[in-house]
MARBA-3410 file (N, C-alpha, C, O; in Angstrom, 1 decimal):
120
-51.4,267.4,0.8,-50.6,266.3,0.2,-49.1,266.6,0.2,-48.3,265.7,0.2 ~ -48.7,268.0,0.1,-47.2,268.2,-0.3,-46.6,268.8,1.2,-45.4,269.1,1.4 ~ -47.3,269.0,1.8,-47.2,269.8,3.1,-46.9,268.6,4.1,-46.2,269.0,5.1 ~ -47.3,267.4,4.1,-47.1,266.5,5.1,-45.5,265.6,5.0,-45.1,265.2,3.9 ~ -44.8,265.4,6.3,-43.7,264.9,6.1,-44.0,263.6,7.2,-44.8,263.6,8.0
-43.0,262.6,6.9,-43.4,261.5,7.5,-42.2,260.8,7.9,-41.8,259.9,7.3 ~ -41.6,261.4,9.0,-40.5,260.8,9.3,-40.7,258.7,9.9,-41.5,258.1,10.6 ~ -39.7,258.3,9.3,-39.8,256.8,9.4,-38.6,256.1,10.0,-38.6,254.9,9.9 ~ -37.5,256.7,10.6,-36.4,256.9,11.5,-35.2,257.3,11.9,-35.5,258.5,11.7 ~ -34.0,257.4,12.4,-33.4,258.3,12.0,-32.3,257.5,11.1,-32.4,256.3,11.3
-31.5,258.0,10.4,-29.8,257.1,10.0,-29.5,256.3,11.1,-29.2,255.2,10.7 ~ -29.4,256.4,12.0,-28.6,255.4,13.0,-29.4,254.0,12.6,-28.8,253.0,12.4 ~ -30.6,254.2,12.6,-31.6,253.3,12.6,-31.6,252.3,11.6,-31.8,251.1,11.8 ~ -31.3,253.2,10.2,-31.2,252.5,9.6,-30.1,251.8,9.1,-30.1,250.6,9.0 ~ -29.0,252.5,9.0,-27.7,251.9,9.2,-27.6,250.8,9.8,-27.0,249.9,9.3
-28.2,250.7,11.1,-28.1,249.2,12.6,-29.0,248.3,11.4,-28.5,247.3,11.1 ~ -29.9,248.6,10.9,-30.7,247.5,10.1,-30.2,246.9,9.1,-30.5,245.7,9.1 ~ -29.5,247.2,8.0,-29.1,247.4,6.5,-27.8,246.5,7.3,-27.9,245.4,6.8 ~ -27.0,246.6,8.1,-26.0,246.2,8.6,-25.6,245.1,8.4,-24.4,244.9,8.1 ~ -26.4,244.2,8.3,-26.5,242.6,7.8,-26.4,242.5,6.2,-25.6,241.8,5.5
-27.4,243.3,5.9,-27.2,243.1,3.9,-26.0,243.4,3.4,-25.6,242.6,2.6 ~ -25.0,244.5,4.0,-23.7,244.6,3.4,-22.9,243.7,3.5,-22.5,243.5,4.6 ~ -22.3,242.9,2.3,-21.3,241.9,1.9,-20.4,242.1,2.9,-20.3,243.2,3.3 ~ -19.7,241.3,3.2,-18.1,241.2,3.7,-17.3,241.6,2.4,-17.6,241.4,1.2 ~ -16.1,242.1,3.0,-15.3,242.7,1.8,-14.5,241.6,1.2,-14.0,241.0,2.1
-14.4,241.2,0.5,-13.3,240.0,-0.7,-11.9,240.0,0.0,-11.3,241.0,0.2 ~ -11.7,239.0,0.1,-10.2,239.0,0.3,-8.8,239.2,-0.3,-8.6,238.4,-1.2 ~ -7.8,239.9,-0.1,-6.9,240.4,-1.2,-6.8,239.2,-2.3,-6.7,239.3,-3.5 ~ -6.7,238.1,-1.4,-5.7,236.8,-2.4,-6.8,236.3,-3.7,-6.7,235.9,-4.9 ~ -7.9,236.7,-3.0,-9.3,235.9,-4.2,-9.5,236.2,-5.4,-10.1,235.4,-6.1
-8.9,237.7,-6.1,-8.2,237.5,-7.4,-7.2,236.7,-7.6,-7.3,236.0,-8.7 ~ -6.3,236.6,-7.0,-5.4,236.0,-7.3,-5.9,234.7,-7.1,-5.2,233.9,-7.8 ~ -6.6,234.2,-6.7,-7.1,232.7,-6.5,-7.7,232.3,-7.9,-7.5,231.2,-8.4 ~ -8.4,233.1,-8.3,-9.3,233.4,-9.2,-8.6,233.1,-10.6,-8.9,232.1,-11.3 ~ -7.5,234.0,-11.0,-6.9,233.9,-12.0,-5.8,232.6,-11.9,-5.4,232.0,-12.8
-5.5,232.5,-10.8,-5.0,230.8,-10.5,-5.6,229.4,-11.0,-4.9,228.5,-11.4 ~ -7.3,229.3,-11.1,-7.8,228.5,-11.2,-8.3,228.5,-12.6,-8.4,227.5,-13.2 ~ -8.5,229.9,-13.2,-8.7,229.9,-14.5,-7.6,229.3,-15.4,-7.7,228.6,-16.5 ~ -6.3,229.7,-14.6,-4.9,229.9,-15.6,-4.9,228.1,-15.7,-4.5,227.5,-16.7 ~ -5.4,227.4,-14.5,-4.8,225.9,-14.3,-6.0,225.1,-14.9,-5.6,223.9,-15.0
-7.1,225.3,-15.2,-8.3,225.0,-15.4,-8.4,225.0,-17.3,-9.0,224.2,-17.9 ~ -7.7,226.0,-17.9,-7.6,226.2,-19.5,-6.2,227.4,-19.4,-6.2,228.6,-18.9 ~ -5.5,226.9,-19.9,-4.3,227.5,-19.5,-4.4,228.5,-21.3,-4.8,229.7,-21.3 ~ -4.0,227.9,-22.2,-4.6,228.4,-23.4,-5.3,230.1,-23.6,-4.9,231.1,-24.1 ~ -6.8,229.6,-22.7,-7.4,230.8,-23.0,-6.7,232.2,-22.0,-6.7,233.4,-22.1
-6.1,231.4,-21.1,-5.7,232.1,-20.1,-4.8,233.1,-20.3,-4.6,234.2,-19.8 ~ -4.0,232.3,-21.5,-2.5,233.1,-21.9,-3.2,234.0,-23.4,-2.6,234.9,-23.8 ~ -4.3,233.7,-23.8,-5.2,234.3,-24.4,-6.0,235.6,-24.2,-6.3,236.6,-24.9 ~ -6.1,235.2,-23.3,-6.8,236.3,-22.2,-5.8,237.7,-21.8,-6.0,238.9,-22.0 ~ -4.2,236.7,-21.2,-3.8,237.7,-20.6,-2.9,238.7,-22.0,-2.5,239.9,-22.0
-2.8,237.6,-23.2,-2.5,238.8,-23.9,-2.9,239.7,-25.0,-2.2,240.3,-25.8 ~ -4.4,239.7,-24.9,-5.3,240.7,-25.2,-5.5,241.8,-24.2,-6.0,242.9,-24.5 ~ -5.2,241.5,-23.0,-5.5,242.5,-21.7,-4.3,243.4,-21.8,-4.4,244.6,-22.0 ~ -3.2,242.9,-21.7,-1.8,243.5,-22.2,-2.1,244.5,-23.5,-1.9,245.6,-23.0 ~ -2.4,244.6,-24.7,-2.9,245.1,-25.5,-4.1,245.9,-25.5,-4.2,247.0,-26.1
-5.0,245.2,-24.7,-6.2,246.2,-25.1,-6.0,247.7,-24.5,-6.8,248.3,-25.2 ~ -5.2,248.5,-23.6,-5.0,249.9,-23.4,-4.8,250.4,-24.5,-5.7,251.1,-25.0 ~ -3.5,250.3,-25.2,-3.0,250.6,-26.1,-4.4,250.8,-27.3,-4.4,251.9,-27.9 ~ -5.5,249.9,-27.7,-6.7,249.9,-28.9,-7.3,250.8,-27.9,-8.2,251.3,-28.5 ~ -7.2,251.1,-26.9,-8.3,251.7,-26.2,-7.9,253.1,-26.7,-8.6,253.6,-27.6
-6.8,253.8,-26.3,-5.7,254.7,-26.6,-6.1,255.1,-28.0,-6.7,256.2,-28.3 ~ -5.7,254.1,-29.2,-5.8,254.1,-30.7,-7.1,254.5,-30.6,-7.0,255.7,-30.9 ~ -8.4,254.3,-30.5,-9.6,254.5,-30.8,-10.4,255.6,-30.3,-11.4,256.0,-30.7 ~ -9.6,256.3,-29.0,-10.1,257.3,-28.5,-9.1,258.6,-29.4,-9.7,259.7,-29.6 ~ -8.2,258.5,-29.7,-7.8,259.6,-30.4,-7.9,259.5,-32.1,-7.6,260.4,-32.9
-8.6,258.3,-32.5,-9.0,258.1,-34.2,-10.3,259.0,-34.2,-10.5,259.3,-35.4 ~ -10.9,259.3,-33.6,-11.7,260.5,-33.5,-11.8,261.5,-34.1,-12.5,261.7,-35.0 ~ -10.7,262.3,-33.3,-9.9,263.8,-33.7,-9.6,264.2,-35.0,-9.8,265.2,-35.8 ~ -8.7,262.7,-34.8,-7.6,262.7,-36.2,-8.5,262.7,-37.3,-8.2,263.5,-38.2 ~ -9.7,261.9,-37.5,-10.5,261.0,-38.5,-11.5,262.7,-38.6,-11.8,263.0,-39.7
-11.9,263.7,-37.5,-12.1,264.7,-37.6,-11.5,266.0,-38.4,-12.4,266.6,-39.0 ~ -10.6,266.4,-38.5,-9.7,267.0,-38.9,-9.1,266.4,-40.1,-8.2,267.1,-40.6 ~ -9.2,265.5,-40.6,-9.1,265.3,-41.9,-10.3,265.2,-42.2,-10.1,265.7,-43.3 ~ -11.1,265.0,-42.3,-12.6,265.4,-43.1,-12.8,266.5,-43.4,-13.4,266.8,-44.4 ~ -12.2,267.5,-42.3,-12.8,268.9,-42.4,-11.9,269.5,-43.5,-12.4,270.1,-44.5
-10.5,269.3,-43.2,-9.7,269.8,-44.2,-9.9,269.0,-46.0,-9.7,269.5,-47.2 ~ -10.2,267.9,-45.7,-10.9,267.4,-46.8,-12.1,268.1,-47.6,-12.3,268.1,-48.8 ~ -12.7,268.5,-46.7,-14.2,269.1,-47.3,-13.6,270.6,-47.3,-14.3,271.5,-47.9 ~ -12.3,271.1,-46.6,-12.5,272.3,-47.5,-11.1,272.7,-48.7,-10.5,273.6,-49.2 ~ -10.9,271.1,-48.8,-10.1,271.0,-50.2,-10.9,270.8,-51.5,-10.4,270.9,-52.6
-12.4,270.5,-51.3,-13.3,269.9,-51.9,-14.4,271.7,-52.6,-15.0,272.0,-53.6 ~ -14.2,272.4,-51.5,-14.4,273.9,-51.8,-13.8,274.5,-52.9,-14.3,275.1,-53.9 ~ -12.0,274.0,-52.3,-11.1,275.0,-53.1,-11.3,274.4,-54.7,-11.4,275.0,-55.8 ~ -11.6,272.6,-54.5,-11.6,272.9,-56.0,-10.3,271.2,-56.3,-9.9,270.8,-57.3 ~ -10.1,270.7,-55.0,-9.0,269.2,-55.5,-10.4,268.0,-55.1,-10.7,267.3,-54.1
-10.9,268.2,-55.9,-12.7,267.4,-56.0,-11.6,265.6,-55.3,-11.8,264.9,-54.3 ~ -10.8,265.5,-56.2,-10.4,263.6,-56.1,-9.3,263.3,-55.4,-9.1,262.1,-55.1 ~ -8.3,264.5,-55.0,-7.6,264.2,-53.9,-8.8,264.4,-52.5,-8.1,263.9,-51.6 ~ -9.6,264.8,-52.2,-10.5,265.0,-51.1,-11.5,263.7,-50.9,-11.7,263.2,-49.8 ~ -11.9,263.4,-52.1,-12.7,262.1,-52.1,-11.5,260.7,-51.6,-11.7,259.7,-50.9
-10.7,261.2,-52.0,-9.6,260.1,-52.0,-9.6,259.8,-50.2,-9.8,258.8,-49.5 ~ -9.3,261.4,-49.6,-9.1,261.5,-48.4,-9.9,260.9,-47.3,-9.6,260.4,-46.3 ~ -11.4,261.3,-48.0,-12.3,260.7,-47.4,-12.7,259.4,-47.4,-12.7,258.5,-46.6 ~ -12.8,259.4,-48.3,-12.7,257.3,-48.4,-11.8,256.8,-47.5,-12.2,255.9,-46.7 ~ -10.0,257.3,-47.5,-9.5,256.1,-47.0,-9.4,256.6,-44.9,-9.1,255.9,-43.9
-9.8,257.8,-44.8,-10.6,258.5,-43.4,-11.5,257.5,-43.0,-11.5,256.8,-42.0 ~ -12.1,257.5,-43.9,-13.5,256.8,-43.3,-13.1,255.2,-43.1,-13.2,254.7,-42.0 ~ -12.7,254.4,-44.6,-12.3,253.0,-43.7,-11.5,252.7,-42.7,-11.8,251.8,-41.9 ~ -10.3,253.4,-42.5,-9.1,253.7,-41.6,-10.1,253.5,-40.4,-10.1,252.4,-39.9 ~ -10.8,254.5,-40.1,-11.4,255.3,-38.6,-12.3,253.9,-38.1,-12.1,253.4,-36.9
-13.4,253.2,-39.3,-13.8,251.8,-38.9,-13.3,250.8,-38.7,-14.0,249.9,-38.3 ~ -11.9,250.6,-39.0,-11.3,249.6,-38.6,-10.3,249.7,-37.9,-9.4,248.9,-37.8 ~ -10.5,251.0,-37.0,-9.4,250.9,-36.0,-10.4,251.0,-34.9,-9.9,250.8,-33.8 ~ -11.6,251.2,-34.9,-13.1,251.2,-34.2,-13.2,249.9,-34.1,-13.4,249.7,-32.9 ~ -13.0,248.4,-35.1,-13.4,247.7,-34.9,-12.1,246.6,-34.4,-12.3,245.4,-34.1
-10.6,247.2,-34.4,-10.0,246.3,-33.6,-10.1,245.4,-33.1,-9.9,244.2,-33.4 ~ -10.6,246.1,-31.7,-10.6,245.7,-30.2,-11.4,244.2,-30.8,-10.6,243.3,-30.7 ~ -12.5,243.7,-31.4,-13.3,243.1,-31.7,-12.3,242.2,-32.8,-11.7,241.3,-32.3 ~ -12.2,242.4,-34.0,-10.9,241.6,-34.5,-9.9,240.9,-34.0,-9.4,239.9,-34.4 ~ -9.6,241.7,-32.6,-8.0,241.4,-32.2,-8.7,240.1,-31.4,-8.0,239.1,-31.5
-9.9,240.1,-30.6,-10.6,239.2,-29.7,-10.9,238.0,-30.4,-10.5,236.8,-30.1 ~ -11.5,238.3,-31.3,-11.8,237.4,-32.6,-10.4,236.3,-32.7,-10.5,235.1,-32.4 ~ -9.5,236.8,-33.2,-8.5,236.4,-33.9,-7.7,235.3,-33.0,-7.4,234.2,-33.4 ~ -7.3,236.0,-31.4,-6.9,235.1,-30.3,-7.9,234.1,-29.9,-7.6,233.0,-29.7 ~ -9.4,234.6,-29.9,-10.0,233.1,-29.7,-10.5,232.2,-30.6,-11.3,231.2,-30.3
-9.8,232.7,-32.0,-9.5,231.2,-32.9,-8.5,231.0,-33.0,-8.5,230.3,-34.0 ~ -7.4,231.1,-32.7,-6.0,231.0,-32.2,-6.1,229.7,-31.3,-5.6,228.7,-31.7 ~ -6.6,229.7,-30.4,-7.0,229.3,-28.9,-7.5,227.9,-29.1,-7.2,226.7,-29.1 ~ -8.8,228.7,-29.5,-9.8,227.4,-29.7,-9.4,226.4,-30.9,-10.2,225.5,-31.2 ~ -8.2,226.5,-31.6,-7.8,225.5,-32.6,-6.7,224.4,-32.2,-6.3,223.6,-33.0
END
């Protein structure tokens, strides 16, 4: 059963076959076509759209390094909590922890906020 091989054709073969299934490539302009017809079609969400896109790197940025930061103050938190500052550490951690979830939940707020903006 593991010893038998069963050749079924070569690459050329299959490539010449498959040849048809592959899409034609998109045309440069058809984004641009694209965001043309959206922008003229609901202009609003459009300008909604484009300025959460404008923004969103920057939350992307903020959320990938609230991490570390939200990291390293816990730690130093928990070994201020060692030495013996019990309620400056609790303190730290509390406002760590809300900070870190709502800069997690931005992206989601910020989306929120422009598409009741929009939609009003």
């Amino acid at each position: 059963m593991w010893h038998k091989i069963q050749t079924v054709g070569t690459i050329r073969e299959f490539i010449d076959t498959n040849a048809a299934i592959v899409p034609l490539a998109a045309t440069k302009h058809e984004g641009v076509l694209t965001t043309l017809t959206h922008f003229l079609s609901n202009p609003t969400q459009a300008l909604g759209d484009s300025a959460f896109n404008a923004i969103n790197p920057f939350l992307e940025i903020a959320g990938i390094i609230s991490y570390p930061v939200a990291s390293i103050i816990m730690v130093v938190a928990g070994l201020m909590y060692i030495i013996g500052f019990r309620e400056k550490c609790v303190s730290w951690m509390t406002k760590t922890t809300i900070t870190y979830i709502i800069v997690q939940l931005l992206p989601l707020l910020l989306r929120t906020a422009i598409n009741s903006i929009v939609a009003a």
